[in-house]
C-alpha positions in Angstrom: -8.4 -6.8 -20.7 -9.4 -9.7 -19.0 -7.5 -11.4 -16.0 -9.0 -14.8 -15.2 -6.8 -16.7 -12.4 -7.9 -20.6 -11.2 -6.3 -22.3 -8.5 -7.3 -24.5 -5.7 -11.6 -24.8 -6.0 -12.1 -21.1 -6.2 -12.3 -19.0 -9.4 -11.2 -15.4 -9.6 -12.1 -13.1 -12.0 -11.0 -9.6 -12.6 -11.7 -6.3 -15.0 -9.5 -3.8 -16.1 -10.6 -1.5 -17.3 -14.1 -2.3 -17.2 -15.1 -0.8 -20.8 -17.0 2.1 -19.4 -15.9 5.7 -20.6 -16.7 8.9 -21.9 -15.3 11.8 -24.6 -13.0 13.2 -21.1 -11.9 10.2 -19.0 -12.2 6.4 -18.5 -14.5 5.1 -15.6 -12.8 2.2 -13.5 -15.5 1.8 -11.2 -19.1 2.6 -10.8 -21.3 4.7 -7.7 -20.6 2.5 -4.4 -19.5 2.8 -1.3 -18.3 0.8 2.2 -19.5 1.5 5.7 -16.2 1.8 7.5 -12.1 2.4 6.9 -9.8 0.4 5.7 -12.6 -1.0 3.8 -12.6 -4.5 2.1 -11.6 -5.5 -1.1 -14.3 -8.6 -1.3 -17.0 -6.2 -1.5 -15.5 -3.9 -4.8 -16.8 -3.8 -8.2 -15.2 -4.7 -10.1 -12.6 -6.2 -8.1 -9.5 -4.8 -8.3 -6.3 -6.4 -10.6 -3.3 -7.1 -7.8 -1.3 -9.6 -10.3 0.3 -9.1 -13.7 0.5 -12.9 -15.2 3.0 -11.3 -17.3 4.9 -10.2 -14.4 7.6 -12.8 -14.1 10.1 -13.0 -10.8 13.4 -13.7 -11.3 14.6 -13.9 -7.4 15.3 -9.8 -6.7 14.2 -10.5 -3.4 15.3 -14.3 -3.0 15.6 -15.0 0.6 14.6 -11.8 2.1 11.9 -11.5 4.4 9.5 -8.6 4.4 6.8 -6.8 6.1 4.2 -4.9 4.4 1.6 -3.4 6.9 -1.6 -3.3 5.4 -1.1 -6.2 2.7 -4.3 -8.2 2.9 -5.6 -5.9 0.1 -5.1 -2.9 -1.9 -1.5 -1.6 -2.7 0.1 -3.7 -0.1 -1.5 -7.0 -1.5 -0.1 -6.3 -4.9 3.5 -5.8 -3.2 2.9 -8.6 -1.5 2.3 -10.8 -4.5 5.2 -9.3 -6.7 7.3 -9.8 -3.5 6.3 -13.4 -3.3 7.4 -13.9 -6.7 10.6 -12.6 -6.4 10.9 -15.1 -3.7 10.6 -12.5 -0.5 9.0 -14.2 2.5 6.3 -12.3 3.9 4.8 -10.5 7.0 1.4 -9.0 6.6 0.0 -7.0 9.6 -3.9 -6.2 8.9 -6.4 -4.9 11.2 -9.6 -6.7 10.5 -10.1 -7.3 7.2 -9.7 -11.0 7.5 -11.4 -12.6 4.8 -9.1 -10.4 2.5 -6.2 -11.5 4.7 -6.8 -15.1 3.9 -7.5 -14.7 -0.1 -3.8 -13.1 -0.6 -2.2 -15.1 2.4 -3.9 -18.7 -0.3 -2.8 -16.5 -3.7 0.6 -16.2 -2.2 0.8 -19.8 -1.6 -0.3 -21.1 -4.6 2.7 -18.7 -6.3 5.0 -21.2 -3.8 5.6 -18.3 -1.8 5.0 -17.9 2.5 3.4 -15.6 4.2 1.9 -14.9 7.8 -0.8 -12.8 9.1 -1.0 -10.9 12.3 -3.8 -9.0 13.3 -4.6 -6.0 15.0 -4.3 -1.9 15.3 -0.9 -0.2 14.0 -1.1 2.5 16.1 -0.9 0.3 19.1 2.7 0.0 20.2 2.5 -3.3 21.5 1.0 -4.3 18.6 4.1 -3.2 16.2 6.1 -5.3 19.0 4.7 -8.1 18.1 4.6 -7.8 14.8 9.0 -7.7 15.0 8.9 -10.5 17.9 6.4 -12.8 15.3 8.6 -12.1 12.2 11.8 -13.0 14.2 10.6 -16.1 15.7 9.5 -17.2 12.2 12.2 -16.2 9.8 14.7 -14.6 12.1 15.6 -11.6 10.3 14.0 -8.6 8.4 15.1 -6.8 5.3 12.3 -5.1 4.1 9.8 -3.1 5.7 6.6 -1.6 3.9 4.7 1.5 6.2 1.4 1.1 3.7 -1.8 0.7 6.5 -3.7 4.0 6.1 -6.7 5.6 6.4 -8.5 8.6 4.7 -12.2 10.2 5.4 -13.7 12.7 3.2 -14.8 16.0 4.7 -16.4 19.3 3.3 -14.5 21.7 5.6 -11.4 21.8 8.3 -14.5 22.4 10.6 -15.9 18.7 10.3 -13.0 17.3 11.3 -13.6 16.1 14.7 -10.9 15.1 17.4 -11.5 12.1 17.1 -11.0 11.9 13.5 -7.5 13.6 13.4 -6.4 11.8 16.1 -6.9 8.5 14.3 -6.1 9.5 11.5 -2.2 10.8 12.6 -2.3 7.9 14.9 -3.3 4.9 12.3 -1.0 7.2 9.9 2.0 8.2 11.0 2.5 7.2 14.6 2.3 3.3 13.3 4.8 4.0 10.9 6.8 5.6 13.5 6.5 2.7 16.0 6.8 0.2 13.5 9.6 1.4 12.2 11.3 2.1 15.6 11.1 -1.6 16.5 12.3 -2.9 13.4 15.5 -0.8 13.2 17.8 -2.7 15.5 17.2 -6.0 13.2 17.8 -4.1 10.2 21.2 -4.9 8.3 23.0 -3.0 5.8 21.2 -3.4 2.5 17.5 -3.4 4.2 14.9 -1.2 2.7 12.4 0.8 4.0 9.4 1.7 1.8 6.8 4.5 3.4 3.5 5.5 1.5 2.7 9.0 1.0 0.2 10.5 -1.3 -0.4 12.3 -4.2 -2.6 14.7 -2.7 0.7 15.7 0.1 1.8 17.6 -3.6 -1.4 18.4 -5.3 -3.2 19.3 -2.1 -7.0 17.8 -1.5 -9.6 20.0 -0.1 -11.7 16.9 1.2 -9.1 15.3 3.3 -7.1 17.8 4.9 -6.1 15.5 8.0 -5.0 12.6 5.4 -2.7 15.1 3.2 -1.6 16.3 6.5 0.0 12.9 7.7 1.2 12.5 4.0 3.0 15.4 4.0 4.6 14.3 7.4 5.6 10.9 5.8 7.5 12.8 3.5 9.5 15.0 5.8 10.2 11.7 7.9 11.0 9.3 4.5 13.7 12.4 3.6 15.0 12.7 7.2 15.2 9.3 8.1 17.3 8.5 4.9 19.7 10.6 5.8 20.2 9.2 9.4 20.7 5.9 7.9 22.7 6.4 4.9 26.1 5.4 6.1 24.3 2.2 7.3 23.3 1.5 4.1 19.9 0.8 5.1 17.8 2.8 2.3 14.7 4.5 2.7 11.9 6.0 0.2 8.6 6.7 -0.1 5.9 5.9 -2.9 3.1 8.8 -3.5 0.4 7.3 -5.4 -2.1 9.1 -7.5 -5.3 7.5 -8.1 -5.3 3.8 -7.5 -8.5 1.3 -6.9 -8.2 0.3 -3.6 -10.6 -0.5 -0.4 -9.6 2.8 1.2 -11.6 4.7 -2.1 -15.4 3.2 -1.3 -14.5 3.7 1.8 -13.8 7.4 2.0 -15.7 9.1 -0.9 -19.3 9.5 -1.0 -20.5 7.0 -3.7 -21.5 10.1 -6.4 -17.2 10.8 -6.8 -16.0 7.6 -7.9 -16.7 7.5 -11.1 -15.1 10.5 -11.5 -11.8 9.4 -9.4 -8.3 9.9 -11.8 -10.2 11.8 -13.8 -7.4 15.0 -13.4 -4.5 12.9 -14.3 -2.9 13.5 -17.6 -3.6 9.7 -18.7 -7.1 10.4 -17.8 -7.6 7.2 -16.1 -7.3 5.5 -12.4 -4.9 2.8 -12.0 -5.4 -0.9 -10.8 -2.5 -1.9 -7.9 -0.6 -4.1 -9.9 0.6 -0.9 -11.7 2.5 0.2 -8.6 3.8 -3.5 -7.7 7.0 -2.8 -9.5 8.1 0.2 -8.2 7.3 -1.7 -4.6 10.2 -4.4 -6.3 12.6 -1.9 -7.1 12.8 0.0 -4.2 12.9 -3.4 -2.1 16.1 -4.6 -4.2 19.3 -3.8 -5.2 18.0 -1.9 -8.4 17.8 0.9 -6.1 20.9 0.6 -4.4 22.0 4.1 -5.2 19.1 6.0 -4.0 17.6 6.5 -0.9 16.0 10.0 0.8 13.2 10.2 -2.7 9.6 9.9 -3.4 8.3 8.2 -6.1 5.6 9.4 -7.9 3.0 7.0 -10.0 0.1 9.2 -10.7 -0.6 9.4 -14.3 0.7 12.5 -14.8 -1.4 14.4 -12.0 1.4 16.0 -10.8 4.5 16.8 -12.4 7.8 18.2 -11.9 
């Protein structure tokens, strides 16, 4: 299937899938890889599909305004855009991926929707302050908050793990999710959302990234606890745990040799682009979920069940 979307002078042309697959399992992407974490979506091949032009808003989220760590690319840029057309205004904090920051922030845009960036480290306190002082200067309030920004490296054995490594991995991980989510729950009103990304791998168990399951798993515990400490607030909160999606943070982990092979254990046998998961982003944001709070939501393809 073939997604071709024109706007402005620039032409954008995505794949999915991309034709290539064997008697087992489809291939989404072939061998690559990316220097550094988050990674950058500019640089994938193929590029992957953030926007269903079949996906039509119809205002679930009119007037709201939303941040969605992480939302330059990936997962939280096809939130981003299925937010912006049901008519959420947006806050996207990145770290330094700006030249993804600036292709959603114009595809938002041309959908008629806002959106500012803000960049800098999650894990830095003051930077999660700023991120609540900048959304409330600008739109004044905040209903929706997205904890997506993560990071994942592959390692053989607990033993390769260095210090530094787990530490920035909890920290980008969980203690900006914590922070971020500190600073923004005094604006919060009844009816707010809180959206927190766990894994697939906190339930199916990776041998490769031990520290990253690790801080999945802890998302869990705090999505479940949290919900409960807010329920009679009516300020929801639940947690997505994706399976295999194509997104920056895969080149970016996985020595180039696995990704072909990548949501090749799912029962549909197949990886998923991020405009897959956009909905489930939507329904948890509005008032379709209005009677559940405390779960995790799994879109894996069937990789783990039950």
């Amino acid at each position: 299937m073939n997604f071709d979307y024109h706007f402005g002078n620039k032409y954008y042309e995505y794949y999915y899938p991309i034709g290539i697959q064997n008697t087992e399992y489809q291939i989404m992407a072939p061998e690559q890889s990316q220097p550094e974490q988050p990674g950058m979506e500019y640089l994938m091949t193929p590029r992957p599909v953030f926007d269903n032009p079949n996906y039509i808003g119809s205002g679930k989220l009119k007037g709201k305004v939303a941040i969605i760590t992480g939302g330059d690319s990936g997962l939280g840029r096809a939130a981003a855009v299925a937010f912006a057309k049901e008519g959420a205004k947006l806050v996207i904090p990145y770290y330094n991926e700006h030249r993804d920051a600036n292709e959603t922030k114009e595809y938002i845009e041309h959908l008629g929707g806002e959106c500012i960036l803000l960049s800098g480290d999650i894990s830095d306190i003051c930077f999660c302050k700023q991120i609540v002082s900048e959304t409330l200067k600008n739109y004044g309030k905040i209903d929706i908050l997205v904890n997506n920004a993560g990071v994942q490296y592959q390692q053989d054995e607990l033993t390769s793990i260095s210090d530094e490594q787990f530490d920035h991995t909890m920290k980008v991980n969980v203690y900006g999710m914590f922070y971020l989510t500190r600073e923004v729950l005094p604006y919060l009103q009844s009816g707010a959302s809180i959206i927190n990304l766990s894994s697939v791998t906190a339930f199916a168990g990776e041998p490769q990234l031990i520290d990253y399951v690790t801080t999945k798993g802890a998302i869990v515990g705090f999505t479940r606890s949290l919900a409960r400490n807010l329920a009679l607030k009516n300020i929801r909160v639940n947690a997505i745990a994706p399976g295999f999606f194509w997104t920056p943070l895969q080149p970016a982990c996985w020595v180039k040799e696995k990704i072909p092979s990548l949501g090749a254990d799912a029962a549909m046998a197949r990886g998923a682009m991020p405009y897959e998961l956009a909905p489930t982003f939507v329904f948890l944001a509005s008032d379709d979920s209005s009677y559940v709070t405390g779960q995790v939501i799994h879109n894996n393809g069937g990789q783990v069940m039950g």
